[in-house]
C-alpha positions in Angstrom: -20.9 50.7 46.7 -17.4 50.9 44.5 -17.5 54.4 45.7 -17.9 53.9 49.4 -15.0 51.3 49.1 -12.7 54.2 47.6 -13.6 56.5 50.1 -13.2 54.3 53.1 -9.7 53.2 51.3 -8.6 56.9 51.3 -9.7 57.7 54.8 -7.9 54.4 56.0 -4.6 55.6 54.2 -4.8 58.7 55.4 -5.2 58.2 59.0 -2.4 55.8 58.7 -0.2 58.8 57.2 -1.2 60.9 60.4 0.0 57.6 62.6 3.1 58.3 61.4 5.5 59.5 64.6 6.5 63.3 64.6 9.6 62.5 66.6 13.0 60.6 65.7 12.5 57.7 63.7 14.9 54.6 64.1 16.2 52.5 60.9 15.1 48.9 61.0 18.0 46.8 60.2 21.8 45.9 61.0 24.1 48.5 62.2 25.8 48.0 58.7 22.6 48.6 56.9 22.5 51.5 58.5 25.9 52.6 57.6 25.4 51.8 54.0 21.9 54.2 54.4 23.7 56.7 55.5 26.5 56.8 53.2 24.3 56.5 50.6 21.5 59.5 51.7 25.1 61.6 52.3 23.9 61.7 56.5 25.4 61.1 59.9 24.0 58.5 62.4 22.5 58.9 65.6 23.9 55.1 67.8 21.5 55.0 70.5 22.9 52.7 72.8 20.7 51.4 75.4 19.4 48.4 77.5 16.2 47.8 78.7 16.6 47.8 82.3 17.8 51.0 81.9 15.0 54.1 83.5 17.1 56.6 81.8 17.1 54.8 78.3 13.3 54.3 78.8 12.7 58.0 79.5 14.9 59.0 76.4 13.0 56.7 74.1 9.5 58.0 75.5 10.0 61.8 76.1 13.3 63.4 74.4 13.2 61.1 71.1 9.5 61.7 70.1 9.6 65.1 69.9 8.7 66.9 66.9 11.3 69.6 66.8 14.4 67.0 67.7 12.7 64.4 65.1 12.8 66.7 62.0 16.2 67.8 62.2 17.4 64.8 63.1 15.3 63.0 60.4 16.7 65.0 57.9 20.5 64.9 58.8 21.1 61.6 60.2 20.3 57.9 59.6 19.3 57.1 63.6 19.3 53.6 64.7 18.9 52.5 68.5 21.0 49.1 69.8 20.1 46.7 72.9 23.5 47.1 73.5 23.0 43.1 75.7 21.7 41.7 73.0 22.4 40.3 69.3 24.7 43.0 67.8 25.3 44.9 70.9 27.9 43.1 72.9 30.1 43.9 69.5 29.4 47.0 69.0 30.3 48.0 72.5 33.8 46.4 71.4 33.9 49.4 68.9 32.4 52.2 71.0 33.4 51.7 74.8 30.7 52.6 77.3 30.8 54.4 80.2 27.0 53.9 80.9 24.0 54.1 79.9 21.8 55.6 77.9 24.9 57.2 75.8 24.2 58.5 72.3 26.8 59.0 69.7 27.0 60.9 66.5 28.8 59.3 63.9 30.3 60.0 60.3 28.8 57.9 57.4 31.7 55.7 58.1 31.4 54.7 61.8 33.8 57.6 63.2 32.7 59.0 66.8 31.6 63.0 66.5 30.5 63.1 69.7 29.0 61.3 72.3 26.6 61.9 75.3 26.3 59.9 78.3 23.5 59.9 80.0 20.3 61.1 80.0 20.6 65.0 78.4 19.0 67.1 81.4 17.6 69.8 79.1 15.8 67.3 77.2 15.1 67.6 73.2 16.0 71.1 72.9 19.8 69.9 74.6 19.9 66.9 72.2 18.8 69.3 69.3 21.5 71.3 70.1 24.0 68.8 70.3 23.5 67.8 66.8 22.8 71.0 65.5 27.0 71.5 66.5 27.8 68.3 64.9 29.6 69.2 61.6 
């Protein structure tokens, strides 16, 4: 019986581990905190500034960010964090980065500085995104 219990332990973990999304993944916390990650970890962030009436924003989120290719380099080089840019810390924020529209995605230093921003939806997807921040130096 023990043993049973350990195996269905390790099978639950793992399939939790496979759960895991392949694409970008977003920090969970204040735009600060997120800041503070990146500074620390030595990595840029990716601001994705959205709202969520937004079809654009919606079509980012669901088919450019999830992919696999755009997820591990951005994973790896940048401290992503997404912002309901009409809601709680958002109205501020677009204070310190103006909009033009949305969906618009900036790529920040460590300390807040603007490296480059897209507006819009990128029309050649991941691979266009991927290559955006590929650039960013």
């Amino acid at each position: 019986m023990r043993y049973l219990l350990i195996a269905l332990l390790f099978v639950s973990f793992a399939s939790i581990a496979q759960d895991e999304p392949a694409g970008v993944r977003f920090f969970e916390g204040t735009f600060r905190q997120a800041m503070a990650k990146a500074k620390k970890e030595n990595k840029g962030i990716l601001f994705d500034a959205y709202t969520t009436w937004c079809g654009p924003c919606k079509v980012l989120k669901s088919k450019v960010f999830p992919n696999p290719e755009l997820g591990a380099y951005i994973n790896e080089h940048f401290v992503s964090i997404g912002v309901d840019m009409e809601a709680g810390e958002g109205p501020a924020l677009a204070n310190m980065y103006p909009l033009e529209g949305y969906p618009t995605v900036f790529f920040l230093d460590a300390s807040g500085k603007v490296k480059k921003k897209v507006l819009g939806l990128p029309q050649g997807g991941a691979k266009e995104l991927l290559a955006i921040a590929k650039s960013i130096k």
